[in-house]
N, C-alpha and C positions, 0 to 999 in steps of 0.2 A: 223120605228121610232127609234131615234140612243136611247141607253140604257144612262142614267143618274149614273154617276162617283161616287161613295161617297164621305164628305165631310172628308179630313184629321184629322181636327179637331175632330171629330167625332166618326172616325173609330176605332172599335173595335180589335186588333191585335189577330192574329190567333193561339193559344196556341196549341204545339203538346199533342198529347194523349200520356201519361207515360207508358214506356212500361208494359204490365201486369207481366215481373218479378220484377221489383220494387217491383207493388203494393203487390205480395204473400211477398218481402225482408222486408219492411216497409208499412205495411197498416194505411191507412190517417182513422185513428178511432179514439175516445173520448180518452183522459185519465184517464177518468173515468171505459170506457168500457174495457181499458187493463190494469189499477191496481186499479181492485175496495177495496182492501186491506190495500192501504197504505193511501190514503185520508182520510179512516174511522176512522182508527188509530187516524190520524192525529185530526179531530173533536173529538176524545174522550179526546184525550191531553188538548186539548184547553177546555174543556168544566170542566175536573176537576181542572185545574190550575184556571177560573173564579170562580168555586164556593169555593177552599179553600182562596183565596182575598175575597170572601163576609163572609167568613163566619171568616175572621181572627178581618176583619175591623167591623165587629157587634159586636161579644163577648164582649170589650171594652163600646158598648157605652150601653148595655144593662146593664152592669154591674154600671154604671155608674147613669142607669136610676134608676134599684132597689135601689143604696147607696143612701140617702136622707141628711147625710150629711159627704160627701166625701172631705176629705182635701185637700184644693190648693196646688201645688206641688209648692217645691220653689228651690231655689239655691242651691247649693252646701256651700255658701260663705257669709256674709252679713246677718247677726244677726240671723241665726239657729246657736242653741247652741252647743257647740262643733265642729264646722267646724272651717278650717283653710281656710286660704286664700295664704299660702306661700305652694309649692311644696314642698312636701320632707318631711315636718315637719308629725307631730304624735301630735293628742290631747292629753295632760296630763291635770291632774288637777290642780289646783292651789294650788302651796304652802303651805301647812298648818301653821298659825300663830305659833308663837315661843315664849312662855312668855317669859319676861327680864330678870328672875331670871335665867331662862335654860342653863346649860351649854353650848348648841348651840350656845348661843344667837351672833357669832361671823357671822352664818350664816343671822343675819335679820339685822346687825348695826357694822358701824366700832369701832372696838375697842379703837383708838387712840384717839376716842373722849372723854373718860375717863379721858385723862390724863391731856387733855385740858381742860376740865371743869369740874371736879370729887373734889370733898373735900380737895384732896392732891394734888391739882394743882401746878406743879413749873412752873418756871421761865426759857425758852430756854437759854442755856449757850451761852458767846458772844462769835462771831464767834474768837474773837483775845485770846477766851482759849484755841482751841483746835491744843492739841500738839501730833507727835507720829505718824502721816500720812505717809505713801509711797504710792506708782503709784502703780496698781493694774498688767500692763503690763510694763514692764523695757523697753521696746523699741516701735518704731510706731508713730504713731501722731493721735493727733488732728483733726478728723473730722468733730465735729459741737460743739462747745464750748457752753455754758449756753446764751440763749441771746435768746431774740425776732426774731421769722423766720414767713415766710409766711403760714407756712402747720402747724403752730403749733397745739399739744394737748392741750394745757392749756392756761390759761389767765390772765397775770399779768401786771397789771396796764391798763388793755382795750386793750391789746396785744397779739396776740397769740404769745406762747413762746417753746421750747425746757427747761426741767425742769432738766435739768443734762450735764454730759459731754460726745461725743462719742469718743472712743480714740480706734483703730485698729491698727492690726500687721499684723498677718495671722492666716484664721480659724486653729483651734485646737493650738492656741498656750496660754501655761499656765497663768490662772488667781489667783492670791492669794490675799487675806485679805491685806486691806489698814489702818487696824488699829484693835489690840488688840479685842477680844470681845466672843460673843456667838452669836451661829447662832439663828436665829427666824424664817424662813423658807429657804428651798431649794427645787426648784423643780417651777412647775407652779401654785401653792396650794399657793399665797403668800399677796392676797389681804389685810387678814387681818392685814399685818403688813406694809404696804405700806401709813398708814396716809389718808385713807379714812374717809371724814366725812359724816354718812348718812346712809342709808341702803342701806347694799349689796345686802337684798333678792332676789329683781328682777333680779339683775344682776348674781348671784349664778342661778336663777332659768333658765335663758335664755341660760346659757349656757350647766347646765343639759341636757335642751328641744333638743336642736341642737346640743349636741354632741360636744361641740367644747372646750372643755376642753387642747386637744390636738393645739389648734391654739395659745394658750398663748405660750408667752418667756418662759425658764428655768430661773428662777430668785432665785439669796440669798440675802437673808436680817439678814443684822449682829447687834445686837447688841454693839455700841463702847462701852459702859460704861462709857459715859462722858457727857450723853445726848443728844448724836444724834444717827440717826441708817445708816447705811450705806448700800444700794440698787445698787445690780449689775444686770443687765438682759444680755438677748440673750445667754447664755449658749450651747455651744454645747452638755453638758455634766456637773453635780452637783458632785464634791467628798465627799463635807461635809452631813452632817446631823441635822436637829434640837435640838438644842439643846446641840451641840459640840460646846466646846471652843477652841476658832484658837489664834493665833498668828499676829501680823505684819509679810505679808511673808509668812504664809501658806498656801498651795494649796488650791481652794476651786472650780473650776474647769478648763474648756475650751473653750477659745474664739468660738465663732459659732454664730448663724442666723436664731434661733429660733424666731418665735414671728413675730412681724412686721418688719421684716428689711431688707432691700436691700443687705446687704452683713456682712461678719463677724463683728465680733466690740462688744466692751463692753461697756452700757451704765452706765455710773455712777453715781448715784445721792446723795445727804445727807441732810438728814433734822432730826428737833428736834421733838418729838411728845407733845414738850411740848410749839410749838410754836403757839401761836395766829393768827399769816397773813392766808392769804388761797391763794390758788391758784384755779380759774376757769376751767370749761372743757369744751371743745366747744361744742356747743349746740346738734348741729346733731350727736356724739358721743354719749351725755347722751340720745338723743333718739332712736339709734342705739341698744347701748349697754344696756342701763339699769343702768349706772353707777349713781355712787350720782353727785351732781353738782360741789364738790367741793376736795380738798386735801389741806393737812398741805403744806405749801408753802416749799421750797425749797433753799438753799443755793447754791452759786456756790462753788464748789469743788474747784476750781482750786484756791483758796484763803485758805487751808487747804493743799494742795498738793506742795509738794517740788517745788521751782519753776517755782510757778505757772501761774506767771507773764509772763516766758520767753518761754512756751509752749504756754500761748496765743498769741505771737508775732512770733515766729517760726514755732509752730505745732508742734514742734517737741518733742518728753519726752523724747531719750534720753538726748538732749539739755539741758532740764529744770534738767533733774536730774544731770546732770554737771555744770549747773551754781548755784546750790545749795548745792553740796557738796562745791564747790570754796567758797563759802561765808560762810558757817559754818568751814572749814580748820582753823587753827592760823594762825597769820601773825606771820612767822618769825623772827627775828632781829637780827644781830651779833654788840658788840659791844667790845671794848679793852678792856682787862682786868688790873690790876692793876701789872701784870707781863707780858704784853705784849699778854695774849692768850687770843682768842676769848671767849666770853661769849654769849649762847644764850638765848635770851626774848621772850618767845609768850606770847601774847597778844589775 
């Protein structure tokens, strides 16, 4: 009877026996049974990393069970007392109130409202009094005249406006007194004489908070003695001091770019503290800043300034201060005399 084949599919393949130096080189045992050592380790690990996770996640809630009445935890921000909401800042307290009589009192309320509606109230002088003006810089020009602009600070007649004149030469080039007087401030300390109406406190206090005392212009504020006061910003640099009497002409400092401004320049303003109009401050400033709502309105300089006129149409102030001495010069005249020799007439 012939022997039956096995089926291929089926068939078992015939594995050689390893040689027995292998198995003394590598023996096919547990790894268990050839590092009982390290596994164990291994379960000790494991077993006290789970119980310090049980026992980190319990303390909390046991703690939690015992307190019967345990405070909701809140925000950092959003009506717990004393937080802040802006990075950077430091809780301080608030301000301490400043009675009216206090010498302080410059830091809770502008001064200039005083003069506007105080017992001894005058009358702003008209602009066609005032005499004895020069240009603050002898040379340079006109970079943004008094007049309604798009970005303005202030608001006159429903307008945002530019409230002065900006006139440039080159940083550090000399600034002096545009009219006879005494200083009232120099430096960046000059709010209170600037025609603020309303109270500074918050706005004094905001900038204590934040440190930004340092981000104000260099600004003087002169006294003319005629009824107006005259306001120079952006300083590189202040020579005068409070309370020094200057000159038409005398140094008071150096053109620069302090403050807010894109590049050197003096900006010049003038106004009467004894005048009625107001000028508006745009909204998002007084909410920014803390400012009051409103300032003593403002004149345009350039109608008090040596040809004033001809710097508006120019730019230019050496210009205007040449077609201004031209016009105040005599006219000349020769005329015969009664012996034949010339006779001169100014006029």
């Amino acid at each position: 009877m012939p022997r039956r084949r096995p089926e291929h599919g089926h068939a078992r393949p015939s594995v050689p026996a390893a040689p027995p130096a292998l198995l003394r080189s590598h023996p096919l045992t547990p790894l268990a049974e050839r590092e009982p050592g390290r596994l164990s380790r291994h379960r000790r690990l494991v077993a006290v990393v789970v119980a310090a996770l049980a026992t980190a996640v319990s303390i909390p809630l046991v703690g939690a069970a015992l307190t019967p009445a345990a405070p909701q935890l809140q925000p950092l921000a959003g009506g717990v007392a004393g937080a802040i909401s802006e990075p950077g800042r430091t809780p301080v307290a608030a301000a301490p109130a400043v009675p009216v009589g206090d010498s302080r009192v410059s830091r809770t309320r502008a001064i200039d409202a005083d003069a506007r509606f105080g017992p001894n109230r005058r009358e702003a002088p008209t602009v066609s009094s005032l005499t004895g003006y020069r240009w603050p810089i002898p040379k340079g020009r006109i970079t943004l005249p008094f007049k309604a602009i798009p970005g303005g600070e202030w608001i006159n007649d429903g307008r945002l406006f530019h409230d002065g004149v900006d006139m440039a030469s080159f940083c550090g080039a000399p600034v002096v007194a545009a009219h006879d007087g005494v200083v009232l401030a120099a430096g960046r300390r000059f709010d209170d004489q600037v025609g603020w109406i309303g109270d500074l406190g918050p706005y004094y206090h905001r900038l204590d908070v934040h440190h930004a005392w340092g981000n104000l212009p260099n600004v003087v504020v002169i006294d003319d003695g005629n009824g107006y006061r005259s306001v120079y910003a952006h300083f590189r640099d202040v020579t005068v001091k409070p309370g020094q009497e200057v000159r038409a002409g005398t140094l008071i400092g150096h053109e620069g770019a302090t403050g807010h401004a894109s590049g050197c320049h003096v900006h010049y303003g003038l106004f009467s503290p004894y005048e009625t109009k107001t000028f508006g401050v745009r909204p998002d400033i007084v909410r920014r800043m803390k400012v009051p709502t409103h300032e003593v309105a403002r004149i345009d300089p350039l109608l008090v300034l040596p040809g004033g006129d001809v710097a508006l149409r120019t730019r230019s102030i050496a210009k205007a201060i040449a077609a201004a001495a031209a016009a105040a010069a005599p006219v000349v005249t020769r005329e015969a005399g009664s012996f034949g020799a010339d006779q001169v007439r100014r006029r």
